[in-house]
Every structure is written in C-alpha cells, then in structure tokens.
KESEKE-241446 format. One record per residue: x, z, y of N, C-alpha, C in turn; residue in three letters. Coordinates in Angstrom, 3 decimals. Example, Ala and Ser with C-alpha at 12.3 -4.5 7.8 and 13.67 -1.06 7.14 Angstrom:
2
nxx, nzz, nyy, caxx, cazz, cayy, cxx, czz, cyy, r
13.190, 7.800, -5.690, 12.300, 7.800, -4.500, 13.200, 7.800, -3.300, Ala
12.850, 7.080, -2.250, 13.670, 7.140, -1.060, 12.900, 7.870, 0.030, Ser
This chain:
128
nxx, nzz, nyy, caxx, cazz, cayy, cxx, czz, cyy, r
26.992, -22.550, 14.179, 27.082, -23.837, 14.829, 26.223, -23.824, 16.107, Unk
26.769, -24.429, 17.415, 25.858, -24.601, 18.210, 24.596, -25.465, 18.181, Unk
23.783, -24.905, 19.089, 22.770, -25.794, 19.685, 22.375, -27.238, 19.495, Unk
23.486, -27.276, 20.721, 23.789, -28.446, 20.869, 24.313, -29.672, 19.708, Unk
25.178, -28.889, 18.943, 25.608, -29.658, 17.794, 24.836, -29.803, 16.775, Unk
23.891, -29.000, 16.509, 22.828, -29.224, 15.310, 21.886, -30.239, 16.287, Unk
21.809, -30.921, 17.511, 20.695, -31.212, 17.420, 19.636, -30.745, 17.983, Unk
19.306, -29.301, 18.212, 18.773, -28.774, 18.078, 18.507, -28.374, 19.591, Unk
19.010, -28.305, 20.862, 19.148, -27.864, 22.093, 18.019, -28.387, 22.973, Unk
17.083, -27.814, 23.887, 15.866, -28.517, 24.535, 16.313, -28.402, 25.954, Unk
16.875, -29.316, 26.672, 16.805, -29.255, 27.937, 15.517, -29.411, 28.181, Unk
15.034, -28.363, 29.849, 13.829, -28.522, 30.453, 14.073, -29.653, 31.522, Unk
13.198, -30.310, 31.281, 12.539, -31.382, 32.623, 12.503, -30.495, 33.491, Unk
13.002, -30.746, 34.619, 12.414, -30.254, 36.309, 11.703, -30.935, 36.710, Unk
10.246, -30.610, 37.145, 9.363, -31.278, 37.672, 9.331, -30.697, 39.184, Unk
9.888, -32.127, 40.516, 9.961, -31.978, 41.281, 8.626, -31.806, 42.659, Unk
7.689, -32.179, 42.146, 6.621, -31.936, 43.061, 5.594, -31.672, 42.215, Unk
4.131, -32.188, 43.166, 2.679, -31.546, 42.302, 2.574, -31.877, 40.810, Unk
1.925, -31.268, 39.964, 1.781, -32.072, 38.552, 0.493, -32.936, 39.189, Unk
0.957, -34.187, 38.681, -0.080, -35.436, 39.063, 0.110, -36.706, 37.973, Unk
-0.692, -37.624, 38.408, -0.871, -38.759, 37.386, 0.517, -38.714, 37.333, Unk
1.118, -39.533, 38.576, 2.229, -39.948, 39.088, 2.985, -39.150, 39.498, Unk
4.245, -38.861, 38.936, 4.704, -37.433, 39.605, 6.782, -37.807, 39.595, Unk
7.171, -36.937, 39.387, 8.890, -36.900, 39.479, 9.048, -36.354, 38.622, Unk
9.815, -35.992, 37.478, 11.041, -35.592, 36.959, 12.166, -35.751, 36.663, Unk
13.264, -35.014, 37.373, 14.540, -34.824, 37.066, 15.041, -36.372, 37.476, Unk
14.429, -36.670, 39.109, 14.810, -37.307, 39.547, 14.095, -39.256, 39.496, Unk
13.105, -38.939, 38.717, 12.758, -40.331, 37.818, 10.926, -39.909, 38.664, Unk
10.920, -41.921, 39.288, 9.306, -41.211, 39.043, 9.223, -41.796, 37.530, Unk
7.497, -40.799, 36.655, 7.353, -41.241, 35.670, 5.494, -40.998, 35.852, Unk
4.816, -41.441, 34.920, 3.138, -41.396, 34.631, 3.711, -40.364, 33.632, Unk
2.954, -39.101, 34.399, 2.750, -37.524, 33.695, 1.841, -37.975, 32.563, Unk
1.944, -37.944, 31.167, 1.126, -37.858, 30.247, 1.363, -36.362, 29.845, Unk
2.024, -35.591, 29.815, 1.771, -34.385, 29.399, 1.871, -32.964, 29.855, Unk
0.693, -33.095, 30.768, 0.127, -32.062, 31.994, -1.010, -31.638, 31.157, Unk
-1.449, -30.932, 31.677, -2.563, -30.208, 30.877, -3.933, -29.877, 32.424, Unk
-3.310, -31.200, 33.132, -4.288, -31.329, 34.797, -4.749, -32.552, 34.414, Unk
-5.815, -32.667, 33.196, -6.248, -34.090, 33.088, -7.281, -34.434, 33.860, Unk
-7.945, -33.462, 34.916, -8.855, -33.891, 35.788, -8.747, -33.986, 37.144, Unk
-7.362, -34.097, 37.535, -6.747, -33.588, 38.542, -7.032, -32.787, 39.130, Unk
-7.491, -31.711, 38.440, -7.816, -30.178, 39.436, -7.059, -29.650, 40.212, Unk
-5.635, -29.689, 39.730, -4.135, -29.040, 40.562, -4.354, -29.000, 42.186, Unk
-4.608, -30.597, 42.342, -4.255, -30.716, 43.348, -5.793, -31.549, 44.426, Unk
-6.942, -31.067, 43.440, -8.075, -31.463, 44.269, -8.636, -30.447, 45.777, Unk
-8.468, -30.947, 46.960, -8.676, -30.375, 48.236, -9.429, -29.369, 48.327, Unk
-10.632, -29.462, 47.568, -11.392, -28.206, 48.075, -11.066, -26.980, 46.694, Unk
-10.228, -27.570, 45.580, -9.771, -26.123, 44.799, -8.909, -25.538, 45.700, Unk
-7.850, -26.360, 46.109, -6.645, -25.963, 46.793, -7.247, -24.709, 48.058, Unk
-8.339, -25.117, 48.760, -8.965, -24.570, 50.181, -9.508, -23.149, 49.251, Unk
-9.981, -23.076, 48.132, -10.991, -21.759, 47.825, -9.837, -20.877, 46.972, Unk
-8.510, -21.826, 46.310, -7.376, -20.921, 46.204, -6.981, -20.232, 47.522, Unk
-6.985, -20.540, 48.067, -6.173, -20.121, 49.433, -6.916, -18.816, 50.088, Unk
-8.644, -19.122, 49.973, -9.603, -18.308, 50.383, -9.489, -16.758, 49.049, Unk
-8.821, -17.138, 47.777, -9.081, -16.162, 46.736, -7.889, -15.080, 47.074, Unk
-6.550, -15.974, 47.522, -5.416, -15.019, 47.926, -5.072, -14.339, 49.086, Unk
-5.902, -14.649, 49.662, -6.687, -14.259, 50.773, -6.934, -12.758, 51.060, Unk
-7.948, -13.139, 50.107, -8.888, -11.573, 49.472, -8.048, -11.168, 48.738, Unk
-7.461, -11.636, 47.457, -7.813, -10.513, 46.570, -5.666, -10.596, 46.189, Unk
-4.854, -11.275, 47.071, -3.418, -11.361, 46.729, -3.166, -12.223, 45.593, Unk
-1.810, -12.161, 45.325, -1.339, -13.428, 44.677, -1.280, -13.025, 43.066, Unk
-1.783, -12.061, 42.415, -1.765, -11.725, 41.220, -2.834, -10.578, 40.677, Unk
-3.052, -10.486, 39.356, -3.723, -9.339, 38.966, -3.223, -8.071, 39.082, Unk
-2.450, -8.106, 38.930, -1.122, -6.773, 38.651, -1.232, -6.107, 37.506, Unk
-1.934, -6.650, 36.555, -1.805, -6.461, 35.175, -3.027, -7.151, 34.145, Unk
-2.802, -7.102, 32.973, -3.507, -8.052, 31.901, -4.691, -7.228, 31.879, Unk
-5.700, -8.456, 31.717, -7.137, -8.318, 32.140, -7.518, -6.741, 31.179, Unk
-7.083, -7.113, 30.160, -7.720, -5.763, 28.556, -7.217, -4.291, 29.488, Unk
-6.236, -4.065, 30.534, -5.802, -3.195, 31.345, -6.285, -2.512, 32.023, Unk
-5.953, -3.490, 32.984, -6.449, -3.285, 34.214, -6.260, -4.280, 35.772, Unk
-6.519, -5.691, 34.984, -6.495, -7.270, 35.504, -7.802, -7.784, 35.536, Unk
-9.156, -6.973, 35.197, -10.377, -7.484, 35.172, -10.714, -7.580, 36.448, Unk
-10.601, -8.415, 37.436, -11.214, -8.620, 38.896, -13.058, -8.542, 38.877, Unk
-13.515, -8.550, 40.038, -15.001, -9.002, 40.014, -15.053, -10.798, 40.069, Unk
-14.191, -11.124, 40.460, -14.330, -12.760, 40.256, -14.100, -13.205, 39.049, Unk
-13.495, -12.260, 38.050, -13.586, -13.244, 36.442, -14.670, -12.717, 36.075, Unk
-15.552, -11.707, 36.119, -16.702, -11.067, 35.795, -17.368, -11.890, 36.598, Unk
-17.768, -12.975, 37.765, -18.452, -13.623, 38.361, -18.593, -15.126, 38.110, Unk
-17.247, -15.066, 37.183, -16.676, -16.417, 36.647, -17.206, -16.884, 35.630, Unk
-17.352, -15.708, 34.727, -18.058, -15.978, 33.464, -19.585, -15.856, 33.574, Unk
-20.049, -15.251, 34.361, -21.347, -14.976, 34.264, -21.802, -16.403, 34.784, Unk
-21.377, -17.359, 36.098, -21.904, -18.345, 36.187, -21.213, -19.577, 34.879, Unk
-20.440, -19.385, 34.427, -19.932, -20.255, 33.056, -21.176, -19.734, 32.093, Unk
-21.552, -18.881, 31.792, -22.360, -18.693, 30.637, -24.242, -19.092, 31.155, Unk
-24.331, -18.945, 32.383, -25.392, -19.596, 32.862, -25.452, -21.147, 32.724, Unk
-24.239, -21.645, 33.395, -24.200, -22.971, 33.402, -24.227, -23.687, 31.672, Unk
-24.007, -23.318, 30.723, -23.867, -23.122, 29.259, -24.779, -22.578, 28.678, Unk
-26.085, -21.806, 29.251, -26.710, -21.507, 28.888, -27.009, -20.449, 27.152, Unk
-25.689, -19.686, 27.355, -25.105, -19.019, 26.539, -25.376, -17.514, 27.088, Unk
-25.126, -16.527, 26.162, -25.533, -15.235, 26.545, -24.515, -14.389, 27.211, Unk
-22.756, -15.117, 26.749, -21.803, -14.717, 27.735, -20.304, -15.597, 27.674, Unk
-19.661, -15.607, 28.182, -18.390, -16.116, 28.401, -17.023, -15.321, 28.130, Unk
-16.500, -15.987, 28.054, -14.785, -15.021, 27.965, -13.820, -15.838, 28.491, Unk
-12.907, -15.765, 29.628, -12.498, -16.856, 30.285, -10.549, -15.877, 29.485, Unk
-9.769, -16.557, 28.931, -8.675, -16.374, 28.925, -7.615, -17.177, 29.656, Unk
-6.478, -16.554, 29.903, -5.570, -16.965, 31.007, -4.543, -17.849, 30.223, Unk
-4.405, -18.569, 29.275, -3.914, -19.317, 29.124, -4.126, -19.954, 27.360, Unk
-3.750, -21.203, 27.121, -4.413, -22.045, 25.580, -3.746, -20.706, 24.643, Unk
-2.634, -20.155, 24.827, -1.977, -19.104, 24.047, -3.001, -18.285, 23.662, Unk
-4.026, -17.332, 24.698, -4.244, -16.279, 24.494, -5.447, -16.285, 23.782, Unk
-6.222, -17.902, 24.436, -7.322, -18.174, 24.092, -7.128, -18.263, 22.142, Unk
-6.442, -19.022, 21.991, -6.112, -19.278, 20.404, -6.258, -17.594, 19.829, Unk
-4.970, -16.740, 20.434, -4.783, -15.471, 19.402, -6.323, -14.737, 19.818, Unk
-6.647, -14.575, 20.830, -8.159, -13.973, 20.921, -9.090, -14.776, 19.964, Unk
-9.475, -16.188, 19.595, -10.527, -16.732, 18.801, -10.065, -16.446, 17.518, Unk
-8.713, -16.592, 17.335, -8.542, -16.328, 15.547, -8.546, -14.913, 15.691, Unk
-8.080, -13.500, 15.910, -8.232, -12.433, 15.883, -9.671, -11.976, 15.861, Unk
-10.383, -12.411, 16.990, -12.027, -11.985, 16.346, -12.550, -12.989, 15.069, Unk
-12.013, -13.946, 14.505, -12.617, -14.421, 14.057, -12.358, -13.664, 12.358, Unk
-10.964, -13.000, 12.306, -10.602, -12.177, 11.475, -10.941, -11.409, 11.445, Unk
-11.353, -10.604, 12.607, -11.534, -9.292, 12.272, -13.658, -9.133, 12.220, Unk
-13.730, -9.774, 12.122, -15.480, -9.852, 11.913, -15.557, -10.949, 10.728, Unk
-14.874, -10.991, 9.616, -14.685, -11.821, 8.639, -15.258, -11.231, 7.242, Unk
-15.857, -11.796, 6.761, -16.167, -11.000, 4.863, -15.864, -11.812, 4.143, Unk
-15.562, -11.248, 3.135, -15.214, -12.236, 2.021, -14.034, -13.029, 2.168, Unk
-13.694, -14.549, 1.734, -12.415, -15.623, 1.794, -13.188, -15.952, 3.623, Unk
-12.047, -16.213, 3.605, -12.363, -16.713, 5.193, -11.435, -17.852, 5.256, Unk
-11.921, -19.335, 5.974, -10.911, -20.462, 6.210, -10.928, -20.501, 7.477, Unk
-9.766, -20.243, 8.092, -9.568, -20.708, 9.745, -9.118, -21.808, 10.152, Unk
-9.633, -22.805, 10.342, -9.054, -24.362, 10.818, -8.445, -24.265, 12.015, Unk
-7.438, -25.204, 12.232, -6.056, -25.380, 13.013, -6.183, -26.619, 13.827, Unk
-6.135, -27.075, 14.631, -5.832, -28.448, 15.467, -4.228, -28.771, 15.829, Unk
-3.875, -29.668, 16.177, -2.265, -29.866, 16.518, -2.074, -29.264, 17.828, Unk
-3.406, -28.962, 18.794, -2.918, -28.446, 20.315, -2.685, -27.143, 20.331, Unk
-3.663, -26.559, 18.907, -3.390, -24.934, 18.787, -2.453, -24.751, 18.567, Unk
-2.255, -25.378, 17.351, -0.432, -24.903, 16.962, 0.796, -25.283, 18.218, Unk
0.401, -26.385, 19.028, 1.785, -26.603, 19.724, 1.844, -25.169, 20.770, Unk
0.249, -24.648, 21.185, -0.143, -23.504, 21.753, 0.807, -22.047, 21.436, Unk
0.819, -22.008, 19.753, 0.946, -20.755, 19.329, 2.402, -21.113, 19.082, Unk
C-alpha cells in the first residue's frame, strides 16, 4: 500500500527565507516555533560578520568528520575557551543534537559496570 494511502507520507515544509521568529513557509507567513535558533543566533550581525571572516580562512567545509580528519584549530580553540568559560577541565563540541546523543550514550556505555540505566528525554529521541 502506498504512502500516501496509509497515512503515512511527510511532505517537507519549504522554508523560504532566514529561520526567524517570523519567517515563511510554503508560501504562508507563520511564528517559527520549531527552529532550533531559539536565541536568534542564525541571523545575529556580528555571528553572520565572523562566519564570513571563518570562510574566509578556513573555506566552506571540513572536508571530512572531525574523528578523521575534520578536527580544525578553531574547534580545538572552541572548546578550550567553552571549557574555561565552564570552568571544566575540557569540552567536546559535536556537530549536530544526533551526534551529540550517540557520542553521550556510547561513552556512557562503554565506561559502564554493572546494570547501567540510561535516561531518555523526548528531544533525544526526536534527535535519534
């Protein structure tokens, strides 16, 4: 049976400009509630100016996953002032809620003894 006929089919929203409070989709303005830019970072002036200054330098991508060979000196500069500012002994910055999730439960398994309980939130799971 199709898709469509079970029900089951997800058209994507096109989101026509910046993600913002206030934004467009698929032709409609609507109040973005589900952006994941709840501080409006996207589109704050001076991120936008030091993005521009990063691609600059260093181009528009890693050219491969950090565990590779994607470790820049700016995520190594990234974390070191995150773990200062936190006052923590170090940081781990992951590239997206996905990776962050399978990286925290994977170490959290694999340095585990005994029964181990791993608690879940609803953002992880919509994550994973």
């Amino acid at each position: 049976m199709a898709l469509k006929a079970q029900g089951l089919y997800r058209r994507l929203r096109i989101l026509e400009e910046e993600q913002r409070a206030h934004t467009t989709f698929d032709g409609r303005s609507v109040v973005n509630l589900s952006s994941n830019n709840y501080l409006g970072l996207t589109t704050h002036p001076r991120l936008r100016e030091r993005a521009l200054d990063a691609v600059r330098e260093f181009g528009v991508g890693s050219g491969s996953v950090r565990t590779i060979a994607g470790t820049m000196a700016i995520h190594m500069e990234l974390e070191r002032r995150l773990a200062e500012f936190k006052r923590t002994e170090a940081v781990v910055v992951f590239q997206s809620g996905f990776t962050a999730n399978a990286g925290t439960v994977s170490s959290m398994r694999a340095s585990s003894v005994g029964d181990t309980t791993v608690m879940s939130c609803m953002m992880m799971e919509a994550e994973m």
